[in-house]
KEMI-978346 format. One record per residue (C-alpha): x, y, z; residue number from 1. Coordinates in Angstrom, 2 decimals, always signed. Layout:
BEGIN
        X        Y        Z  num
        X        Y        Z  NUM
...
//
This chain:
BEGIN
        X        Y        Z  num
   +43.01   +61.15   -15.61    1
   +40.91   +63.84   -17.11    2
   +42.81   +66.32   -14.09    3
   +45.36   +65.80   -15.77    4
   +44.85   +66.39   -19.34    5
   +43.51   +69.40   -18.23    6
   +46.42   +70.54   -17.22    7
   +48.39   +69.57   -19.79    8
   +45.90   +71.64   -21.96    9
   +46.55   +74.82   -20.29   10
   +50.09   +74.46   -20.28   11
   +49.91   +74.42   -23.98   12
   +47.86   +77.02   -24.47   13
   +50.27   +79.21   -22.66   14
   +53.17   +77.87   -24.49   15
   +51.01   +79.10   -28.14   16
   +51.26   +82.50   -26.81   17
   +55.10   +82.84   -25.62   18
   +56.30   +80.73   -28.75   19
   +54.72   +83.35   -30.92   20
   +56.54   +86.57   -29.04   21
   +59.44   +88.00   -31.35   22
   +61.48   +89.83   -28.38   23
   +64.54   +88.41   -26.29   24
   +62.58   +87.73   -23.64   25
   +60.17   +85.62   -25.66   26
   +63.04   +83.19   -27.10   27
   +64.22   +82.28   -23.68   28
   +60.58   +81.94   -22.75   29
   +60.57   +79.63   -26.16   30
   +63.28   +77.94   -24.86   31
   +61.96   +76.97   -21.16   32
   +58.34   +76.20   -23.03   33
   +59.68   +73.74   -25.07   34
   +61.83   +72.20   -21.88   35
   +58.39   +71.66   -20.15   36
   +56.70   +70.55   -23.17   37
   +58.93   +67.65   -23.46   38
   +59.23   +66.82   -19.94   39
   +55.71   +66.69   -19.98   40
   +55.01   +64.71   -23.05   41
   +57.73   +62.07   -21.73   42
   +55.73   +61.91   -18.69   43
   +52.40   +61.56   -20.21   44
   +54.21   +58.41   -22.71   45
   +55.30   +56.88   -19.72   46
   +51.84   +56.61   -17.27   47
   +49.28   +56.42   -20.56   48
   +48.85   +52.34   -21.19   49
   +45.88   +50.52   -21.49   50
   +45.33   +47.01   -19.70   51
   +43.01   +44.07   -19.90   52
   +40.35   +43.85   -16.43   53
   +38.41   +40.68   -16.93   54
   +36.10   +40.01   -14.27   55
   +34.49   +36.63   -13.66   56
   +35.84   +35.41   -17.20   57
   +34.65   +38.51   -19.01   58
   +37.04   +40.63   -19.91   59
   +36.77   +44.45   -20.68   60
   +40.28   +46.96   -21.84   61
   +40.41   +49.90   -20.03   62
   +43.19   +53.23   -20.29   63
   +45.11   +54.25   -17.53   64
   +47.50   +56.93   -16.70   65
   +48.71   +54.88   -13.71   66
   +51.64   +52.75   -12.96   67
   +49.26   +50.27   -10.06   68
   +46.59   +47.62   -10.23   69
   +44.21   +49.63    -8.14   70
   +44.36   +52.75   -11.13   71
   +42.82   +49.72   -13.78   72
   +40.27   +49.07   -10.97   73
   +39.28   +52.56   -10.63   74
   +38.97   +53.17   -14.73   75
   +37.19   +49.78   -14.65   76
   +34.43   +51.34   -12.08   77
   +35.31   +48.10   -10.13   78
   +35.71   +48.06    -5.80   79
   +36.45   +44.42    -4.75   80
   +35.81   +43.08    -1.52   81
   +38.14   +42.11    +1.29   82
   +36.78   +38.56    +0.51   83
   +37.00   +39.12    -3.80   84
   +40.59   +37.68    -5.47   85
   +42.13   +40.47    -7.39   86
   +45.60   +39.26    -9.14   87
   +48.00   +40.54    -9.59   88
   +47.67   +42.53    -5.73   89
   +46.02   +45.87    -5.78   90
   +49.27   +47.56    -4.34   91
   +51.48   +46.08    -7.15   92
   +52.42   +47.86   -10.20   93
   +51.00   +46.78   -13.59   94
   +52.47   +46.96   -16.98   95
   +50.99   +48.16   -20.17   96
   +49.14   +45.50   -21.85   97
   +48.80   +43.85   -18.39   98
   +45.64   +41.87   -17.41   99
   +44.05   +42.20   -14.06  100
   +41.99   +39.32   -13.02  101
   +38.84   +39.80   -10.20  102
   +36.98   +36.70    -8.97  103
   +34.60   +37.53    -7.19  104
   +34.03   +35.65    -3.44  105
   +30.51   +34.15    -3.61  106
   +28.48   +32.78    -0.54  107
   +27.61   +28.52    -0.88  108
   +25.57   +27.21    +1.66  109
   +25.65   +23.38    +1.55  110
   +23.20   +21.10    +3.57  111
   +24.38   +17.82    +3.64  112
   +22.04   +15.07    +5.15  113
   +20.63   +18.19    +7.23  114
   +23.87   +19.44    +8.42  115
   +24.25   +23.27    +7.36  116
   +27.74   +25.04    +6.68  117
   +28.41   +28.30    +4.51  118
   +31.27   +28.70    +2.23  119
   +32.88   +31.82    +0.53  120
   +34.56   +30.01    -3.15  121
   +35.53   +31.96    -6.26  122
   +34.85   +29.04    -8.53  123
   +31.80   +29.50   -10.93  124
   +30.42   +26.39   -10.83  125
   +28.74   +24.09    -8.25  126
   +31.43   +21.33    -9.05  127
   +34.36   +23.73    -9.48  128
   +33.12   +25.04    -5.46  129
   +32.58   +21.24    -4.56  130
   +36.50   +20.11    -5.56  131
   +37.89   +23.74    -4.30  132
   +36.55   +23.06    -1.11  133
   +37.24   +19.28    -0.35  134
   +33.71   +18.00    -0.19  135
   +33.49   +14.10    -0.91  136
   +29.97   +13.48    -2.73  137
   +30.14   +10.29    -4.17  138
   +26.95    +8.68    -5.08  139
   +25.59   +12.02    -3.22  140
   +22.32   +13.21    -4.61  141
   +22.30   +17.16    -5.05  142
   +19.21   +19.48    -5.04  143
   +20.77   +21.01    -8.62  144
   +23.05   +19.69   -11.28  145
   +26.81   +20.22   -10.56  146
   +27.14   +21.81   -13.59  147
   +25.31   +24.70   -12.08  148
   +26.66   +27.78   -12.03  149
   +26.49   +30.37    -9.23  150
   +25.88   +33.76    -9.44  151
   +27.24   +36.98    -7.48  152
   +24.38   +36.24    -4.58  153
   +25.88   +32.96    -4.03  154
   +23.78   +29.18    -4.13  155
   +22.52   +27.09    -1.53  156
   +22.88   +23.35    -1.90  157
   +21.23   +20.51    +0.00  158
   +23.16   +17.03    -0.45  159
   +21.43   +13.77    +0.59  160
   +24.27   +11.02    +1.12  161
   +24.04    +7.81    -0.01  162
   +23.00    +5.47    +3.19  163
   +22.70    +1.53    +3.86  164
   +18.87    +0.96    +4.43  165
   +16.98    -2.77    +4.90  166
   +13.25    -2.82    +3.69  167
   +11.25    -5.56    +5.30  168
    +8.03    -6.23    +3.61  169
    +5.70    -9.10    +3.64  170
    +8.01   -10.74    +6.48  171
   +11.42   -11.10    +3.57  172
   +14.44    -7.92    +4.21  173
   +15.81    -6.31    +1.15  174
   +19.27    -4.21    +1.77  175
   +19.22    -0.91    +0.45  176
   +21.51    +1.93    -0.68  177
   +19.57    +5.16    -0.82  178
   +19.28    +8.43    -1.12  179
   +16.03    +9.54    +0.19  180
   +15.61   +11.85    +2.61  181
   +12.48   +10.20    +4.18  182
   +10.95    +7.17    +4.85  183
    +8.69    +7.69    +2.09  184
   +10.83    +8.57    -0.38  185
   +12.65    +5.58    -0.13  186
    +9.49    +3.30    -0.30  187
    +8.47    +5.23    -3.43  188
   +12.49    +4.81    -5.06  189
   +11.77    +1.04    -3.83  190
    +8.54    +0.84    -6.00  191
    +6.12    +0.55    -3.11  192
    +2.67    +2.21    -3.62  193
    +1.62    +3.19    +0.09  194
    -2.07    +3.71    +0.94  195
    -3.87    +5.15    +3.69  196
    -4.56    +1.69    +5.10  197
    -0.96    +0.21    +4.77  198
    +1.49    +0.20    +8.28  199
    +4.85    +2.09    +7.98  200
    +7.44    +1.88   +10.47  201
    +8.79    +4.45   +11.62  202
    +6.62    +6.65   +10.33  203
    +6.67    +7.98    +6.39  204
    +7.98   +11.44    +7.50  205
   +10.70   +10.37    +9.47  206
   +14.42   +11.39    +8.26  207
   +16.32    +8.14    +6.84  208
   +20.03    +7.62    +8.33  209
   +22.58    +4.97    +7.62  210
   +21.30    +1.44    +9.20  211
   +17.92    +2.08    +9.28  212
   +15.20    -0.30    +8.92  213
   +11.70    +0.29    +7.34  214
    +8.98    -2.33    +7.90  215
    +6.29    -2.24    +5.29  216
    +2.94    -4.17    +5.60  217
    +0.47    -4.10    +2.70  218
    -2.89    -3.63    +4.17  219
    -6.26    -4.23    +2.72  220
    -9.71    -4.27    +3.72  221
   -12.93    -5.28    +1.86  222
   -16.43    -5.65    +2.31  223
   -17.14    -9.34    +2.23  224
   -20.90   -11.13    +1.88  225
   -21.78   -14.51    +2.85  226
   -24.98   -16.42    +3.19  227
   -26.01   -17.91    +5.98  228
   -28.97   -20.15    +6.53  229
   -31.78   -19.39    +8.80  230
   -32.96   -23.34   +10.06  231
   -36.52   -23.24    +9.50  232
   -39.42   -23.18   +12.54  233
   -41.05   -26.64   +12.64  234
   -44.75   -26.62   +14.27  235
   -46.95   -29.62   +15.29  236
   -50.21   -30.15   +15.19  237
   -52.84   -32.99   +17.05  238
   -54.51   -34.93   +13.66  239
   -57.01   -37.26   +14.80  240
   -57.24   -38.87   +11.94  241
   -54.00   -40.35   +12.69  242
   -53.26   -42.89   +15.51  243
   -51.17   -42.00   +18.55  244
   -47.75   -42.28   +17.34  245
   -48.41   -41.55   +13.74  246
   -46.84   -38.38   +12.13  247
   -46.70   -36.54    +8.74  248
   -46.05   -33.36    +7.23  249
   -48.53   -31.48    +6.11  250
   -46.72   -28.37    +5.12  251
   -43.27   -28.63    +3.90  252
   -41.11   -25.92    +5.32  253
   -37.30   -24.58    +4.13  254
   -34.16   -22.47    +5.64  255
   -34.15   -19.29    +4.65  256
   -30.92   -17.33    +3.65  257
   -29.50   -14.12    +5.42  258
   -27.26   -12.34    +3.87  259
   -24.29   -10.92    +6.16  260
   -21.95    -8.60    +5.27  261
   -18.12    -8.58    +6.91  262
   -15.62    -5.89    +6.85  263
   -12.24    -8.45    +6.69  264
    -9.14    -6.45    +7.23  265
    -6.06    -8.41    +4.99  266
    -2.23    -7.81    +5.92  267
    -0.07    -9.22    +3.50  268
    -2.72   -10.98    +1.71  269
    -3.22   -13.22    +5.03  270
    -7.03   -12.26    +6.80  271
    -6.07   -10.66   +10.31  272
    -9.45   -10.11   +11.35  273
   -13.60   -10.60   +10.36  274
   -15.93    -8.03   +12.13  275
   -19.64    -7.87   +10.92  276
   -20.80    -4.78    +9.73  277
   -24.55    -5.34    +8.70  278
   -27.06    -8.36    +7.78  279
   -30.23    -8.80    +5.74  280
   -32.76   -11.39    +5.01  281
   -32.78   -12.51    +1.86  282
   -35.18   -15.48    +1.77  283
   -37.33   -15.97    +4.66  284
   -37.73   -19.31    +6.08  285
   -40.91   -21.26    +6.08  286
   -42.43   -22.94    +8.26  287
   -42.50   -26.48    +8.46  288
   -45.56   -28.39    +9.86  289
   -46.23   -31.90   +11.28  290
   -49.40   -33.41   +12.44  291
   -49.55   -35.70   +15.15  292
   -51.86   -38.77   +15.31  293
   -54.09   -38.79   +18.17  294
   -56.54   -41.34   +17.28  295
   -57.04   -44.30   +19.39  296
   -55.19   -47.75   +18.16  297
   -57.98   -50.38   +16.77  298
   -59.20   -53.10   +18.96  299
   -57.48   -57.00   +18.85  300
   -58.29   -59.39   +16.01  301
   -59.73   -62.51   +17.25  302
   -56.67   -64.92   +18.16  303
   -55.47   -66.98   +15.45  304
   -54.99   -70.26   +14.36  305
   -51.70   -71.98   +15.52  306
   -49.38   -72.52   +13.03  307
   -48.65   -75.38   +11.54  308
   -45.63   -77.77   +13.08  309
   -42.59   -76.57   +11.06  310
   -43.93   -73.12    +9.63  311
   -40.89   -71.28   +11.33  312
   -43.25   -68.95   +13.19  313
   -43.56   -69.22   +16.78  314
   -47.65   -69.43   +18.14  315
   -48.92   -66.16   +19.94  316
   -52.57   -64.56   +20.77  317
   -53.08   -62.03   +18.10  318
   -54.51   -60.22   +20.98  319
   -51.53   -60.16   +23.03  320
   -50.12   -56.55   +24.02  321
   -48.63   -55.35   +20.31  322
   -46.37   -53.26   +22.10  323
   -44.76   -55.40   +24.76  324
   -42.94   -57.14   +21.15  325
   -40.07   -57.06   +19.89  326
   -40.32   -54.51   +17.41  327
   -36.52   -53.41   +17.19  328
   -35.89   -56.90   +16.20  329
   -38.29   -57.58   +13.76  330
   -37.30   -54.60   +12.14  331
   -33.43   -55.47   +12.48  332
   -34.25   -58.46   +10.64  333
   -36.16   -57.47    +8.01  334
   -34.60   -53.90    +6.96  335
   -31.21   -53.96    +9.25  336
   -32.95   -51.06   +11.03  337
   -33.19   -48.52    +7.83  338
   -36.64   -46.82    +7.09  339
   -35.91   -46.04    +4.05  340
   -34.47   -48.66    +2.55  341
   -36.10   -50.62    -0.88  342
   -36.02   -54.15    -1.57  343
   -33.29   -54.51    -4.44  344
   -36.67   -55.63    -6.86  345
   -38.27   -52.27    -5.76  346
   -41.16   -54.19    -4.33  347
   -40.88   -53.73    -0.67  348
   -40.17   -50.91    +1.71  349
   -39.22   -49.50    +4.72  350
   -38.25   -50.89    +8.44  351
   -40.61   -54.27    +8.15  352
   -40.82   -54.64    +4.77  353
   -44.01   -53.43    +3.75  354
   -45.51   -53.89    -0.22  355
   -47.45   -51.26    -1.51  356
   -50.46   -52.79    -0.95  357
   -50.17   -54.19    +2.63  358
   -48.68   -50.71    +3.58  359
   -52.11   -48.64    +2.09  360
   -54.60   -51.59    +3.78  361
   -53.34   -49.99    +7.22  362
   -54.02   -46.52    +6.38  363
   -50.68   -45.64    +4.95  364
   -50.23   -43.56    +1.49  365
   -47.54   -43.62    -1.27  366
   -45.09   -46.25    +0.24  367
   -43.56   -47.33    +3.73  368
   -40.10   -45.64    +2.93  369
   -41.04   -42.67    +2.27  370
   -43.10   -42.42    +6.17  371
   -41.07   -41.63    +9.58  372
   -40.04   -44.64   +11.33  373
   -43.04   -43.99   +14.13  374
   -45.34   -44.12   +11.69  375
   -43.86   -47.23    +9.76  376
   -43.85   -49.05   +13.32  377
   -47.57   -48.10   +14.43  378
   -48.86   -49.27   +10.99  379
   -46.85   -52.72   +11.59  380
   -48.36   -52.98   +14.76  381
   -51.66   -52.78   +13.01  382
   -50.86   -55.53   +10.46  383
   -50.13   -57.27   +13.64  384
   -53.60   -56.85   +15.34  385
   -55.34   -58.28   +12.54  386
   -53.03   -60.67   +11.01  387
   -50.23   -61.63   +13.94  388
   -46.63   -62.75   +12.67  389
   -47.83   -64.12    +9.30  390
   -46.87   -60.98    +7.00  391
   -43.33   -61.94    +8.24  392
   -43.18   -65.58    +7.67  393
   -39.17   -65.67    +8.58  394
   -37.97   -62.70   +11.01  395
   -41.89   -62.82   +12.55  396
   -40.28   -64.93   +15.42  397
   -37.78   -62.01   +16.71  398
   -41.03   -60.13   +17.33  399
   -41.35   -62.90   +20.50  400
   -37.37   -62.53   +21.19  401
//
């Protein structure tokens, strides 16, 4: 365009100087000046229009001295691609007052569910490309807003689908539809905290697809103390102020207490397994000490008197053997076997019976109940050298069972 005013210029300067001769020959020269001026100013009237290029919705008015689509382009500074939308055609003739439209072809790369494809679209806007193109997204989840728009360098999208899923945790299945992309993205959209110790399968990185099935186990594992007794060590020692088969403590002893610690390992709040992981004494035990009689049994009391017809006691030497009798017996009858029983007037104790008085008179101390059963038997046996079957005036006779 600027060629050609350029031209026209010159001609017109030309024309000045023959229109302002005064000869013949300069009034036809006026003549065929004028001719040319006209024709020319026609033709300039007829190819000067302006027209309207608007170019991805923004629109711009440029002036032409063309009759095509491809002269707006030019004045617009504009070269479309083969892929770009120019309407009307470049080869078609345009109108003054015309508008040319250019959309420009833009690359969109959509990943769905990990399957790549690359489309060239016109549209503007992620949702505008989405319908243009015939891509179904319901329920779809999209790495940016559909109201996006894209630019002249294109977009790419990644679509996640919306798939079927069934959680299984703590042994009950939940049906899912999701959207994650992995395993433990879908565990986190189900609300499940995962730890380092809890079991995931398949693993948390692997890529969910329709029908899959995620088993979840809550796992947990704590340090656990008990106490555990330690039985005490029991020693004995020979006492000869005791007689053979007497006994007593003489030094009280006690469990101790160890404290053990357990790592416990917890799936679904049910304990899976126990595995010690350290112990320590807390309390030590102590020892527990008995002395044992070894001093020799007294010799027989003189025999005694018989009894007297009717007394309910059978006759025997006093100085028969004490411990061929019937001991067992005796002691069945009198106590039904218990040592440590008490008379229900608190006044007699243990196996045979004993009062506090008879039971210290053969050696014992505190009362009979409170002595081991050896001891309560070799002190009867006593009471039986020196006084027979007396002290037991109605079971004495099982002593000769």
């Amino acid at each position: 365009m600027p060629d050609r005013s350029s031209r026209l210029g010159q001609r017109l300067t030309g024309a000045r100087r023959v229109l302002l001769g005064s000869n013949s020959q300069a009034a036809l020269a006026r003549g065929a000046v004028i001719t040319v001026l006209v024709s020319g100013l026609t033709t300039w009237a007829v190819f000067d229009r302006t027209v309207t290029v608007d170019v991805d919705g923004q629109a711009q008015q440029v002036r032409i001295f063309g009759t095509e689509v491809s002269d707006a382009l030019a004045a617009a500074g504009l070269e479309p691609g083969e892929r770009d939308l120019v309407t009307p055609a470049v080869g078609e003739r345009i109108a003054d007052g015309a508008t040319v439209t250019v959309a420009y072809a833009r690359p969109f790369t959509v990943s769905v569910d990990g399957v790549e494809q690359t489309y060239w679209t016109h549209e503007r806007t992620v949702d505008e490309a989405i319908l243009a193109i015939g891509l179904r997204l319901d329920g779809a989840e999209l790495s940016t807003s559909r109201s996006s728009g894209i630019g002249r360098s294109g977009l790419d999208l990644d679509v996640v689908t919306r798939k079927d899923a069934v959680l299984v945790r703590a042994g009950a299945s939940e049906p899912l539809a999701t959207t994650a992309r992995t395993v433990a993205e879908l565990l986190t959209d189900a609300g499940v905290t995962v730890d380092a110790d809890d079991r995931v399968s398949p693993a948390p990185d692997t890529v969910v697809t329709g029908g899959i099935t995620v088993t979840y186990h809550k796992v947990d594992v704590a340090q656990v103390v008990e106490d555990v007794a330690i039985p005490m060590p029991t020693r004995t020692v020979d006492n000869a102020d005791l007689l053979r088969g007497e006994s007593e403590v003489v030094q009280r002893g006690s469990d101790g207490v160890e404290q053990v610690t357990f790592t416990v390992t917890a799936v679904d709040g049910v304990e899976e397994s126990r595995v010690e992981a350290s112990r320590a004494v807390a309390t030590a035990p102590v020892e527990q000490v008995v002395a044992k009689g070894t001093k020799a049994p007294p010799a027989p009391a003189p025999a005694a008197a018989p009894a007297a017809p009717g007394s309910g006691t059978a006759p025997a030497p006093v100085g028969s053997d004490v411990d061929s009798l019937n001991w067992a017996a005796l002691a069945q009858c009198e106590s039904g076997g218990n040592p440590s029983i008490v008379s229900s007037n608190g006044l007699y104790h243990g196996l045979y019976q004993f009062d506090a008085g008879t039971w210290r008179s053969v050696g014992g101390s505190g009362v009979a109940s409170q002595a081991p059963a050896g001891e309560q038997t070799a002190r009867a046996k006593t009471l039986y050298a020196s006084r027979g079957a007396s002290p037991w005036p109605v079971c004495g006779r099982k002593l000769f069972t």
